[in-house]
N, C-alpha and C positions, 0 to 999 in steps of 0.2 A: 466620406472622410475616413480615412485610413490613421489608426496610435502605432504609438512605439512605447516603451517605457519612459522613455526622457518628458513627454508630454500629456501625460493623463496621470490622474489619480492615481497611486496603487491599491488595489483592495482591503488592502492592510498595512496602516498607514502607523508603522513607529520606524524605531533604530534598526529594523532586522529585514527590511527591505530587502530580498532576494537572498536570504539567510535565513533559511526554514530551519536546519538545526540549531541557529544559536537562539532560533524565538522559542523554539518547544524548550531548548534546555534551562533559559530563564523561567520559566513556567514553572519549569519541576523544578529549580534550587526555590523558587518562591513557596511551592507546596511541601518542599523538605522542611524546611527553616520553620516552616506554621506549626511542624510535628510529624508529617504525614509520611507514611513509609513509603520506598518506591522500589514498584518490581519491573523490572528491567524485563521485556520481552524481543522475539527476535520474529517473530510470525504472526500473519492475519488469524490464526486460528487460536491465538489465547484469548480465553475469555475476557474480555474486558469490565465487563458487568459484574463479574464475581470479583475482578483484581479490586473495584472501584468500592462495592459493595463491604468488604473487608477493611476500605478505610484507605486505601494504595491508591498509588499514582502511580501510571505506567510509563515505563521510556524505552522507546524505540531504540537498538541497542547500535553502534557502529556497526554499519555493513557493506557502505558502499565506497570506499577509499584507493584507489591503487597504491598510494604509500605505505599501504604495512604488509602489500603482499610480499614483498620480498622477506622481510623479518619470517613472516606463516612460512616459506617455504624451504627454512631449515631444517621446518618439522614435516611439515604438510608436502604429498607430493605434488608436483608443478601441473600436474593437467588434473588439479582439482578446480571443483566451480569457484570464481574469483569473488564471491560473494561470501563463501564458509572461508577460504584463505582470508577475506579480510577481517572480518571477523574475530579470527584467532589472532591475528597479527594486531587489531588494534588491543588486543585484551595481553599479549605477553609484553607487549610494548610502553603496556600502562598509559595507551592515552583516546583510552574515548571515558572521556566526562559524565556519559549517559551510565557506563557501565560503574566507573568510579564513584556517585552516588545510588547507585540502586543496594540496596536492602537485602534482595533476592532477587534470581532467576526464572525467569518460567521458559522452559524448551520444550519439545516438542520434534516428535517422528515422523514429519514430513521428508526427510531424505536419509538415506545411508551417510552419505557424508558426513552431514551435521548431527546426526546419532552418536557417530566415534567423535566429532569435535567436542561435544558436550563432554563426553569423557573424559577427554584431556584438559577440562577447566570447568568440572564439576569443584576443584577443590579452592577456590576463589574465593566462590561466593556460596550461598545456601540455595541448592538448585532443586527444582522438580520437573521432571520429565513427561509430559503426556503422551502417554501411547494414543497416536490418534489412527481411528479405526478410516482404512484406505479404501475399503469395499462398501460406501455408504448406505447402498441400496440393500445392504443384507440385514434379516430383519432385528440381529442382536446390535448392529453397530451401536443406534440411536440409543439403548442401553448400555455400553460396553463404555462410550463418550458418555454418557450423563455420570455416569462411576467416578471414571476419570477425572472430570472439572467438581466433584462432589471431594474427590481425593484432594483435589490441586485447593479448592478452598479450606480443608482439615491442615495442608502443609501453609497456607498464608497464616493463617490464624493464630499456628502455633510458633511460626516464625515471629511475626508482628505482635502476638500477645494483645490480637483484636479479631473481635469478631463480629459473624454477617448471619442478620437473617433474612428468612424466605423474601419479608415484608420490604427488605432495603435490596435484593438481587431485584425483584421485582420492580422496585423504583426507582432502579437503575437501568432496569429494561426497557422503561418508559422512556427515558430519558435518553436513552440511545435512538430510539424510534421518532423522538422529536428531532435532534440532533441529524439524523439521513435523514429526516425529510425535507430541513433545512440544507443542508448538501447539495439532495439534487433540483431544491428552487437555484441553486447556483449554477449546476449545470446546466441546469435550462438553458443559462444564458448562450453556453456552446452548442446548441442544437436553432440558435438564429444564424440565415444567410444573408452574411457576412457573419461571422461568430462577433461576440459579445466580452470571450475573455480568453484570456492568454494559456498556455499550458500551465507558466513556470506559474500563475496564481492557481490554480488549482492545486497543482504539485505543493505549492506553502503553505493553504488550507487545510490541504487532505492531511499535512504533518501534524500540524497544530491540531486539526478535530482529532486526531488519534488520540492524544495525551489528556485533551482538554476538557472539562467537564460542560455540558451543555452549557448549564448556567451560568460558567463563566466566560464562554464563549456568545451567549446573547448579544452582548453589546458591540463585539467584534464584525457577528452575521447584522443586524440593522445598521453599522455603516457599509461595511460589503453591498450589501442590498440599495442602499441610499447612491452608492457610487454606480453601479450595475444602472440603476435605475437613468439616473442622470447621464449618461454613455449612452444610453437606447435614446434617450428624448432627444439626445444633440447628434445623433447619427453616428455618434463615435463608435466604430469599432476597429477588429481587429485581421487582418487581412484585406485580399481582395474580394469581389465577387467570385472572381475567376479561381481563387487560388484553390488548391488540390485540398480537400479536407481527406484529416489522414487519422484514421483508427489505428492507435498503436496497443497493440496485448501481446501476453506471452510471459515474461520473466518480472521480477521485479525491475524495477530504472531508479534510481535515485543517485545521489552525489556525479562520481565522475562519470557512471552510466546516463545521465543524461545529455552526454555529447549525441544521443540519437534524435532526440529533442530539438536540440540545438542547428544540428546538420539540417533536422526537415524543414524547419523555420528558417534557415537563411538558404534551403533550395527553391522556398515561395512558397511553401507547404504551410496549415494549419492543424496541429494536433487538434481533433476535436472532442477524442475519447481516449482516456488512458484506462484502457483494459485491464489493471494491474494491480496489486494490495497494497502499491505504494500510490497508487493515482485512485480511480473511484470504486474499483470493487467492494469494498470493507461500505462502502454505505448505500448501496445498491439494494438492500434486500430489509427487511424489520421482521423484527420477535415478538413471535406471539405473547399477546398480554391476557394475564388475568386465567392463566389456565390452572391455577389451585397449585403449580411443578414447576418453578420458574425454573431451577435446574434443569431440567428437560425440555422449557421452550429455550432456554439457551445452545441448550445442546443441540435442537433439532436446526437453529440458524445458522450455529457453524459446521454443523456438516453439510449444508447447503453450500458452501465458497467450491466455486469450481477448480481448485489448485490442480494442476495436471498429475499430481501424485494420489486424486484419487482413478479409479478404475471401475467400471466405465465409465468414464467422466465426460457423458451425456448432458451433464447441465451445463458444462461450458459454451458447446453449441447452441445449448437453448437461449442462456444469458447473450451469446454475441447477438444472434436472432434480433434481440430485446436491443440490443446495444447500436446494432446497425437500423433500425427502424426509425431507432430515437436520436440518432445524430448523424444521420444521410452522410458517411462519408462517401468520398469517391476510391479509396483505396485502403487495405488493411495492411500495416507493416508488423510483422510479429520481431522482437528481441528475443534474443534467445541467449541465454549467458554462455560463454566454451563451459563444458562437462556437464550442464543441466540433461540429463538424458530426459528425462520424462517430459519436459519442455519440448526438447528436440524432436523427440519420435514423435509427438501427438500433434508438432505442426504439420505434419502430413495432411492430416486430417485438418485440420482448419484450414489449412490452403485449399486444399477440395471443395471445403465447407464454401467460401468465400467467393472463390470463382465460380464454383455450380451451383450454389443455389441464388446468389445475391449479385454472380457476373461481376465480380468486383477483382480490380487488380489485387496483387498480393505480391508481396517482397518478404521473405525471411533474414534478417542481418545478424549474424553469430559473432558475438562481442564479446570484449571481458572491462577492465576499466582502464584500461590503458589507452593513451590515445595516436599509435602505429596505424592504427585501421581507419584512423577518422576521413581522409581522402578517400579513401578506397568507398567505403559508405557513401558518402557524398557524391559520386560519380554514379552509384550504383541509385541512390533516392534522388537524383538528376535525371538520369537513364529511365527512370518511373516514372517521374514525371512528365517529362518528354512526351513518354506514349499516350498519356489520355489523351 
């Protein structure tokens, strides 16, 4: 038996049915309104533990819109990444909601681009900058980051006029570690032949656990699980036997960038892994507990994320290894955002990686959020499928 959405359960079952931002952004005005401050983040690599630890609520900041890139590119020049264009253009435009309640900022040295954007909208809001160290394997980084997120909690603290200690970074770290481990009992369900669950439910999930605090997501994961559960025992799932399971990694995807999503699914395609910070990377991995230096097990988890801005960024390959073992796709499609270089140049290497060691097709699709290319795509994730 093959679902669609019209006729099965959703995983998460309120008003926000296929609206992952308007469900995280209720979330956060419910945690404004109680008191709680909110820092506004724009990368896998802010500490969330320390945001949480301090007392904050974090929100995922506008980034993936094509309607405010024109507005960014009075300022911005036009063959920048459409991801830092959107960005600026939802923030001069005055309309992303996530940005308009947040508190503070937390940014972050993951690109040249978004280094000088920060600059031009430092003066907003109350901003702090993490130099995050790109050469993770050298042996000062793990030091150089622990400073850093030890700095980034002295600027929340005296922002918010609250503060964290060791004992609540720590039991926040627990609770992150419960929370991925609930995650990937979920994924599991995408590593069953026929898969188990959809992209776009992951993709809503993955929003919500960002912002969400375990405990208040409990209730959310045991009817998830109850539903999941109930789809296995009635044979419900989602594809064919036959249909092409498709490993998607590379850039972030979210809002109008999920037309790639979209394309592979009505070419008869199954996302089965979203290789990315907006899909399941961020819960892939857990922090050390109990090491006496929760600042430093924190720090040593996020220099773990294999973001292509670091170098050599050895554990990407390692993680896909991990990622193709555990959800048998039949082919890898990488995204790639226009101007992302370091995305770009290192899928070299993941295409090598893919077809040599793992024999597995591979497609690179170079997009932005605009949907001029979406034929073109479709002809080309058509053309892939094809050849298996």
């Amino acid at each position: 038996m093959k679902f669609n959405v019209t006729d099965v359960k959703p995983l998460i079952e309120d008003e926000f049915v296929g609206e992952a931002a308007k469900r995280a952004l209720q979330y956060i005005q419910t945690k404004r309104s109680a008191g709680m401050p909110v820092a506004g983040i724009y990368c896998g690599y802010a500490p969330m533990e320390v945001i949480r630890a301090v007392g904050a609520v974090p929100a995922i900041l506008c980034a993936f819109a094509n309607k405010t890139i024109a507005a960014a590119e009075a300022v911005l020049p036009a063959n920048l990444c459409p991801l830092i264009k959107s960005s600026y253009g939802f923030i001069i435009t005055d309309t992303c909601p996530f940005f308009g309640i947040s508190d503070a900022v937390v940014a972050e040295t993951t690109c040249d681009g978004k280094k000088k954007m920060f600059e031009l909208i430092s003066h907003y809001k109350p901003m702090f900058v993490m130099d995050l160290p790109q050469l993770p394997d050298e042996k000062e980084a793990l030091a150089n980051w622990a400073t850093m997120i030890t700095k980034l909690q002295g600027f929340l603290e005296k922002t918010f006029e609250k503060s964290a200690t060791p004992e609540g970074i720590e039991a926040e770290i627990k609770a992150t570690n419960i929370k991925n481990r609930l995650m990937n009992r979920v994924f599991d369900y995408a590593t069953k032949k026929p898969s188990l669950l959809k992209w776009s439910e992951t993709y809503e999930l993955a929003f919500l656990a960002q912002v969400a605090t375990t405990e208040d997501l409990q209730p959310i994961f045991q009817e998830v699980f109850k539903t999941l559960e109930e789809r296995e025992a009635k044979g419900v799932y989602y594809g064919t036997a036959s249909a092409p399971r498709v490993l998607v990694t590379g850039c972030p995807v979210g809002g109008d960038s999920t037309k790639v999503y979209k394309i592979i699914e009505e070419a008869g395609g199954v996302v089965v892994a979203m290789d990315s910070c907006t899909g399941m990377k961020p819960f892939m991995t857990e922090i050390e507990e109990n090491t006496g230096n929760p600042i430093a097990a924190v720090a040593a988890r996020y220099l773990q994320l294999p973001c292509s801005c670091m170098t050599p960024n050895t554990r990407r390959l390692d993680e896909l290894d991990k990622t193709i073992a555990r959800f048998q796709p039949d082919v890898v499609i990488e995204v790639v955002l226009h101007a992302c270089h370091s995305y770009n140049i290192e899928a070299y290497k993941i295409m090598n990686h893919a077809k040599n060691k793992h024999n597995l097709p591979y497609l690179k699709i170079e997009t932005d959020y605009s949907d001029g290319d979406v034929e073109q795509i479709r002809t080309r994730v058509e053309a892939l499928f094809d050849s298996l």
